[in-house]
N, C-alpha and C positions, 0 to 999 in steps of 0.2 A: 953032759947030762941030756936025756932023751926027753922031749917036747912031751908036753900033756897028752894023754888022746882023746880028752877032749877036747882039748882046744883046738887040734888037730881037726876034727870031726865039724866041730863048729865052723871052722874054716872052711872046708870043702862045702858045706850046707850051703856057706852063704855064697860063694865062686859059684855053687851050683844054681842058687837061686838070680844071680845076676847075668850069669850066661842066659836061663830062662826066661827073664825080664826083657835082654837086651834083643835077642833072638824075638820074642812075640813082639818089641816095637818095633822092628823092621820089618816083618812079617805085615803085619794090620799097614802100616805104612807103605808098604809095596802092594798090598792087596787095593788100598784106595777107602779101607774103611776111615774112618774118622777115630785120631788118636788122642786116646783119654784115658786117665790113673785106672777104672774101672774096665776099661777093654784092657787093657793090658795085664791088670791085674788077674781079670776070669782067664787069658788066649796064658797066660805063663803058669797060671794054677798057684798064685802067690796071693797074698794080702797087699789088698793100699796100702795100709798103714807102713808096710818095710817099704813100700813103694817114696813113698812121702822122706823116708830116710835118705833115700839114696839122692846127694845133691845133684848129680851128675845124671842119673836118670830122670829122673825129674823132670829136672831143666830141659833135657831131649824136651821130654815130653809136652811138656809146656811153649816149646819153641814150634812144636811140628803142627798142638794145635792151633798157636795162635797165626803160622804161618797160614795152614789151609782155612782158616778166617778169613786171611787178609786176602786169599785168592780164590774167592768165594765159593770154597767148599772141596777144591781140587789138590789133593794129597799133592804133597811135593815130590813124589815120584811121577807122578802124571801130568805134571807140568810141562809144557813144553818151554824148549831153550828158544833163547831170542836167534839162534843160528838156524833152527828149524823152523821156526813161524820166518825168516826171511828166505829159505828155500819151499817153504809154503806160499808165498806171496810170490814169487819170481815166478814159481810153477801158475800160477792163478793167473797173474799178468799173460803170461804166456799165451796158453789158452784160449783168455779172452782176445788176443791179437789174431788168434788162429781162427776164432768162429767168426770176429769182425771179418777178416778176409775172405772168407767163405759167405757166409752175409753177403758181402759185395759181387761175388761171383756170382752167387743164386741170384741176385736178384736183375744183374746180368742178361743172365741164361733167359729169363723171364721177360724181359723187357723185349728181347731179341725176338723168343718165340713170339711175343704178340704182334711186335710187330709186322713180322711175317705174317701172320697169321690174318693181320689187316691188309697188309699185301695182297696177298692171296683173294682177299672177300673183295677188294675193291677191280684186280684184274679179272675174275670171274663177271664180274656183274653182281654178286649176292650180297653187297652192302646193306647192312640194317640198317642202318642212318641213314641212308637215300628215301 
């Protein structure tokens, strides 16, 4: 015996509407916007209220915004991984090794020329300090 067609129809409506749902919360969520029953509801062109049905949606939903609360305001796709903030900090240590070195050479460089530079005024005869 062959399926209703409506029930048929009703089915593909809601598959359609859930692909629509799931598609705008990763979208707002990859965008960085702040994920809520009403952004997602206006970005899929759907109602809260089936919004609020769907447990599974939902819950995303309610997980992503209480996530980007708890990390004061930064979408979980823009978070950065503890693997990359420690190759962010190696690169920074680094760095700062490289201009401390440089630091020590300029100042160096500096010390040297004055010295000469005193050199020079005092075998002349043109010492200020005399």
């Amino acid at each position: 015996m062959r399926p209703d067609p409506l029930s048929e129809a009703a089915a593909r409506r809601h598959e359609l509407t859930r692909s629509r749902a799931v598609q705008a919360l990763r979208e707002l969520d990859r965008a960085g916007v702040p994920v809520t029953f009403a952004g997602v509801a206006q970005a899929a062109g759907i109602s809260r209220s089936w919004l609020y049905t769907q447990p599974d949606i939902s819950s995303q939903i309610r997980r992503l915004r209480q996530e980007t609360n708890a990390a004061g305001g930064v979408p979980a796709a823009q978070r950065s991984t503890d693997a990359s903030l420690r190759a962010r900090l190696a690169a920074a240590l680094d760095r700062n090794r490289q201009l401390a070195d440089e630091n020590t050479r300029l100042r160096r460089q500096l010390a040297r020329a004055l010295g000469d530079q005193r050199s020079s005024r005092t075998r002349t005869g043109n010492d200020p300090e005399r």
